[in-house]
ROSE-4610 file (N, C-alpha, C; in Angstrom, 1 decimal, always signed):
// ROSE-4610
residu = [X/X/X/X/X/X/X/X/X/X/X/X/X/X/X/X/X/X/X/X/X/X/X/X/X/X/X/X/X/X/X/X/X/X/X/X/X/X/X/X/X/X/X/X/X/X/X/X/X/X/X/X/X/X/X/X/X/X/X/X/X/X/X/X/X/X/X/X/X/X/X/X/X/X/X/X/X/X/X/X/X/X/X/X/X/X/X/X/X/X/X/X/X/X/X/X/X/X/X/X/X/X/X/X/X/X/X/X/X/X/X/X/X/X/X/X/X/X/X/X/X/X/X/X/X/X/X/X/X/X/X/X/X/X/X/X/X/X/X/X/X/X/X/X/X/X/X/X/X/X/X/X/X/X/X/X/X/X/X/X/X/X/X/X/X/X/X/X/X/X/X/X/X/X/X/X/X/X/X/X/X/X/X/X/X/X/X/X/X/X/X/X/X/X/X/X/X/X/X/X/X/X/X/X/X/X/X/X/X/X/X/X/X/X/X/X/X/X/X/X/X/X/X/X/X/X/X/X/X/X/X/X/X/X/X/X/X/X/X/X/X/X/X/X/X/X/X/X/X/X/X/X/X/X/X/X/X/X/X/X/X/X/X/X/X/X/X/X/X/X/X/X/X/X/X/X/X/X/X]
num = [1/1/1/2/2/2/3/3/3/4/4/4/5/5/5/6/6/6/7/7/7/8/8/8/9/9/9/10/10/10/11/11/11/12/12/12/13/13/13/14/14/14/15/15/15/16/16/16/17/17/17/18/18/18/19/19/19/20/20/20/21/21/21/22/22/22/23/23/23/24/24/24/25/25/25/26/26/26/27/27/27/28/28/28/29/29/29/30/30/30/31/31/31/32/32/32/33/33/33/34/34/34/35/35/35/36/36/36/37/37/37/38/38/38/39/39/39/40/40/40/41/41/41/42/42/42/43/43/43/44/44/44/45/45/45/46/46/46/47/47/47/48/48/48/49/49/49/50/50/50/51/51/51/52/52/52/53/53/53/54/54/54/55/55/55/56/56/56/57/57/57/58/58/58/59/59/59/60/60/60/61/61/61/62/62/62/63/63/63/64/64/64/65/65/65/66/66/66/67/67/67/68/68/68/69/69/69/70/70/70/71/71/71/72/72/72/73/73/73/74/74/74/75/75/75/76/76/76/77/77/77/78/78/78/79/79/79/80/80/80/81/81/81/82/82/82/83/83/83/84/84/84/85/85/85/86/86/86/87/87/87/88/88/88/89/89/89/90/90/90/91/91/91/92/92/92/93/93/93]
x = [+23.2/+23.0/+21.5/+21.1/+19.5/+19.3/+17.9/+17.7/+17.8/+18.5/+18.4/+17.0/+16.8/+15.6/+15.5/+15.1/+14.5/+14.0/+14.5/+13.5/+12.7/+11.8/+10.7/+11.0/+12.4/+12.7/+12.8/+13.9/+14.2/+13.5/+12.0/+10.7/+10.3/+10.1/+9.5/+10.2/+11.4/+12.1/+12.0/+12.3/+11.8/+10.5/+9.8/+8.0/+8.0/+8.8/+8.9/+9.5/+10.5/+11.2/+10.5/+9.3/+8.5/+7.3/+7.2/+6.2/+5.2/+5.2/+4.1/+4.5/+3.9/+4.1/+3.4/+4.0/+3.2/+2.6/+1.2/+0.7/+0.5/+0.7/+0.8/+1.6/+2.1/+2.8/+3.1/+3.4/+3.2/+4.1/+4.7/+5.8/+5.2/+4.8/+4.4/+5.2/+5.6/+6.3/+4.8/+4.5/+3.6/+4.8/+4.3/+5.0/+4.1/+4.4/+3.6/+4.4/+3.7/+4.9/+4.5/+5.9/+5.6/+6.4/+5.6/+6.5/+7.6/+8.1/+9.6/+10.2/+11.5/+11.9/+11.2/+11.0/+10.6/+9.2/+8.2/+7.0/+7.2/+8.4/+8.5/+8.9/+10.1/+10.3/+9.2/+8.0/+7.0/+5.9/+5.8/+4.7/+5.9/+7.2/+7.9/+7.8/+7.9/+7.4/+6.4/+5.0/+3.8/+3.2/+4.0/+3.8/+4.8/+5.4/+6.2/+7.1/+7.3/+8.9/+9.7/+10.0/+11.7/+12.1/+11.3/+12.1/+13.1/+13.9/+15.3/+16.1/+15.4/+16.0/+16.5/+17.5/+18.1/+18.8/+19.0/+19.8/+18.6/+19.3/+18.6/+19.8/+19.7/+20.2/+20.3/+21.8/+21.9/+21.0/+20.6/+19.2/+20.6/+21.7/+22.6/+22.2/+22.9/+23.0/+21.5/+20.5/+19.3/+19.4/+18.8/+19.1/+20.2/+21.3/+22.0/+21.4/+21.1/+20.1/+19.2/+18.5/+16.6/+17.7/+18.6/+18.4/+19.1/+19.9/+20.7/+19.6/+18.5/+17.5/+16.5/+16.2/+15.6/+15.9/+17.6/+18.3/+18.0/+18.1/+18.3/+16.9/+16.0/+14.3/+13.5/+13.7/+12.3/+11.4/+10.6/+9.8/+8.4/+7.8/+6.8/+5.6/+5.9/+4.6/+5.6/+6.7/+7.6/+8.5/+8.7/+9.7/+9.2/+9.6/+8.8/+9.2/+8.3/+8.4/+8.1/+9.1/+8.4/+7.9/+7.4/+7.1/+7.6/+8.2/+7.8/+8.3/+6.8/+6.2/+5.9/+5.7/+5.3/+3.7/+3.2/+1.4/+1.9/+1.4/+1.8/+0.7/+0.1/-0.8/-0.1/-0.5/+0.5/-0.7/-0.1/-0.8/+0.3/-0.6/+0.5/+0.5/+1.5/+2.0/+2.5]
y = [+3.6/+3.0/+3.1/+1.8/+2.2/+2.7/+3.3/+4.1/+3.4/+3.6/+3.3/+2.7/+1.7/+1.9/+1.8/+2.4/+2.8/+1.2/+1.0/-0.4/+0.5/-0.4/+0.5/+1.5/+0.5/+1.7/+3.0/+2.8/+4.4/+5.6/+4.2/+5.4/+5.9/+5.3/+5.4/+6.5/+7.0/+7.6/+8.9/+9.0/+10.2/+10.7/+10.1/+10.5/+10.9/+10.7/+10.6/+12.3/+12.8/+14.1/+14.8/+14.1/+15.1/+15.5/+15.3/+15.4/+14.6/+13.1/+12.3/+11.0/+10.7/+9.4/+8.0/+7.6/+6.1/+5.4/+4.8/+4.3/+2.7/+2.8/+1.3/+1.3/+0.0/-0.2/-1.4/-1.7/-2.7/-2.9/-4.2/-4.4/-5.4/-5.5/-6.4/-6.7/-8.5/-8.6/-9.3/-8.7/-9.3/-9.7/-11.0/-11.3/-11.2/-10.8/-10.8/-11.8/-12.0/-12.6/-11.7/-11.7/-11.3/-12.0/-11.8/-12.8/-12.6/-11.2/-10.7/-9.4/-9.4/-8.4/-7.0/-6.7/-5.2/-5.3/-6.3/-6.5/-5.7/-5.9/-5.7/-4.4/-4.2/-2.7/-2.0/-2.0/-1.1/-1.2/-2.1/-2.2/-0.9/-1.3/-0.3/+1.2/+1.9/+2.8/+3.6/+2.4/+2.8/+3.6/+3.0/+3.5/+4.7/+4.7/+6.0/+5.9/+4.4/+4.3/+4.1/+4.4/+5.0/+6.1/+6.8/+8.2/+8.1/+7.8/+7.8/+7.2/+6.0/+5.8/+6.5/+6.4/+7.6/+6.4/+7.2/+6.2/+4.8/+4.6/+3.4/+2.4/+1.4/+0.1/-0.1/-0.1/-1.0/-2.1/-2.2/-3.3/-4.8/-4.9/-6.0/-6.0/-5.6/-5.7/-5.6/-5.2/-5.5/-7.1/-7.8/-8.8/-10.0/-9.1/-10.3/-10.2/-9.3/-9.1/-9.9/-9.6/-10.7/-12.1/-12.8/-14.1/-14.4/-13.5/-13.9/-14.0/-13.0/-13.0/-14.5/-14.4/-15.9/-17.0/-16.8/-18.5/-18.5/-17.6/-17.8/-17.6/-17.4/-16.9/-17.1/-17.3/-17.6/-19.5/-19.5/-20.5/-20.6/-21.6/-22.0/-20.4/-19.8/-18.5/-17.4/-17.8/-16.3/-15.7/-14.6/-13.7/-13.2/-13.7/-12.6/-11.0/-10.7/-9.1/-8.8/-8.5/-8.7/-7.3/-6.6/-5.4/-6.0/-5.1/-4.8/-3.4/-2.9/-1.9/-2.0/-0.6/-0.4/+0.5/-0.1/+1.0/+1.8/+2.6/+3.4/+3.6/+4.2/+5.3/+6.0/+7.3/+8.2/+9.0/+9.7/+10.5/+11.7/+13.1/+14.3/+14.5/+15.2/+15.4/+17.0]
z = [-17.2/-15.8/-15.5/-14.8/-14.5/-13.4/-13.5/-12.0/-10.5/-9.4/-8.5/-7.8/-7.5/-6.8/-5.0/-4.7/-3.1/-2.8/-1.4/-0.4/+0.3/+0.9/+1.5/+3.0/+3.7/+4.9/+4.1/+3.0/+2.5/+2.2/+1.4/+1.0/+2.6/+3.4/+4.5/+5.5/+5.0/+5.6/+4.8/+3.8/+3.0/+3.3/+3.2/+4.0/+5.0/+5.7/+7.2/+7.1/+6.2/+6.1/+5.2/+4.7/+3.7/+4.8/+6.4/+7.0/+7.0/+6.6/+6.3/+7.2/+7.5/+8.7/+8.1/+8.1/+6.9/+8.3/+7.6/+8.8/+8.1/+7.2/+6.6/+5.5/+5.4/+4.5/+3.9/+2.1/+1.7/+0.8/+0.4/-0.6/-1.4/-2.6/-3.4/-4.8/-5.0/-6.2/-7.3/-8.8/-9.6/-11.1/-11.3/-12.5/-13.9/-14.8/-15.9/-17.4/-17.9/-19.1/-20.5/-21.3/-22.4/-23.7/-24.7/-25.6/-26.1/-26.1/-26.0/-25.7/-25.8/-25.0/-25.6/-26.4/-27.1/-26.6/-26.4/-25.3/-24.2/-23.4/-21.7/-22.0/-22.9/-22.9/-23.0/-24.2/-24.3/-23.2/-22.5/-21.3/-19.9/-19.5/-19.4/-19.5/-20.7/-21.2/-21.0/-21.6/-21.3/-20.0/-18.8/-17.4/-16.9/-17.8/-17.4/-16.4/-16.5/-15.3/-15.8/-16.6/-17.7/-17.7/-17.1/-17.4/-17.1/-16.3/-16.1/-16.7/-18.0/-19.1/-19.7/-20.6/-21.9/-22.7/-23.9/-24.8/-25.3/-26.7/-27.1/-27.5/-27.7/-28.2/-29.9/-30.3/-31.2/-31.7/-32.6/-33.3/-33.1/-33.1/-33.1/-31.5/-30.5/-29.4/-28.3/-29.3/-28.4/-28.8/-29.6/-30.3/-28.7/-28.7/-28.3/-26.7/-25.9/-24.6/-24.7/-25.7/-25.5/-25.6/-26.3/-26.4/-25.0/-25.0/-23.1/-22.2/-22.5/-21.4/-21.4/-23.0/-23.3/-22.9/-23.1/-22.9/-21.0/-20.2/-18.8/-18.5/-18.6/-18.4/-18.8/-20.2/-21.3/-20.8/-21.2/-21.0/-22.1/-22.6/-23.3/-22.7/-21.2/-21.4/-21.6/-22.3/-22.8/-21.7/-21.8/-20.9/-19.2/-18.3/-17.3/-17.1/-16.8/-16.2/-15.1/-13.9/-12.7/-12.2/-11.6/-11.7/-9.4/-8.6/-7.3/-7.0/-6.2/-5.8/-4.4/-3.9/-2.7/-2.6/-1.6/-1.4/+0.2/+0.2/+1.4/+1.3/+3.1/+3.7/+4.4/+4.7/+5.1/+6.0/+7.3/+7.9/+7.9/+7.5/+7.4/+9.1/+9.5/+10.9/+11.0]
């Protein structure tokens, strides 16, 4: 199962109980392309937001993922990867 991810009230609210008061805040979507899925996975990785990955994939059933992803996604610049993120400033209180 993949990791949950937080919207930004939630992060904003945890800050808020961690003592930090956000004085700004930002939500940004960036698309990147890659030429295939084992691309996205290792750009993935690289950044260290998998940790809450576990387990790996069957070499058959990675296989049938990328083409499902290909056939509904792919295009002449490849696969997208969309990465969205939040920037915060925070004042401690």
């Amino acid at each position: 199962e993949p990791p949950k991810l937080l919207s930004g009230r939630n992060v904003s609210a945890l800050l808020f109980e961690a003592g930090l008061k956000p004085m700004f805040q930002s939500e940004k979507k960036e698309c990147e392309w890659r030429p295939d899925l084992a691309g996205i996975l290792r750009n993935i990785r690289s950044t260290g937001t998998a940790s809450g990955m576990k387990g790996s994939l069957l070499p058959r059933k990675f296989l049938e993922i990328e083409a499902a992803y290909q056939k509904e996604w792919g295009s002449e610049k490849g696969l997208p990867f969309t990465w969205h993120y939040g920037v915060f400033l925070c004042r401690k209180f």
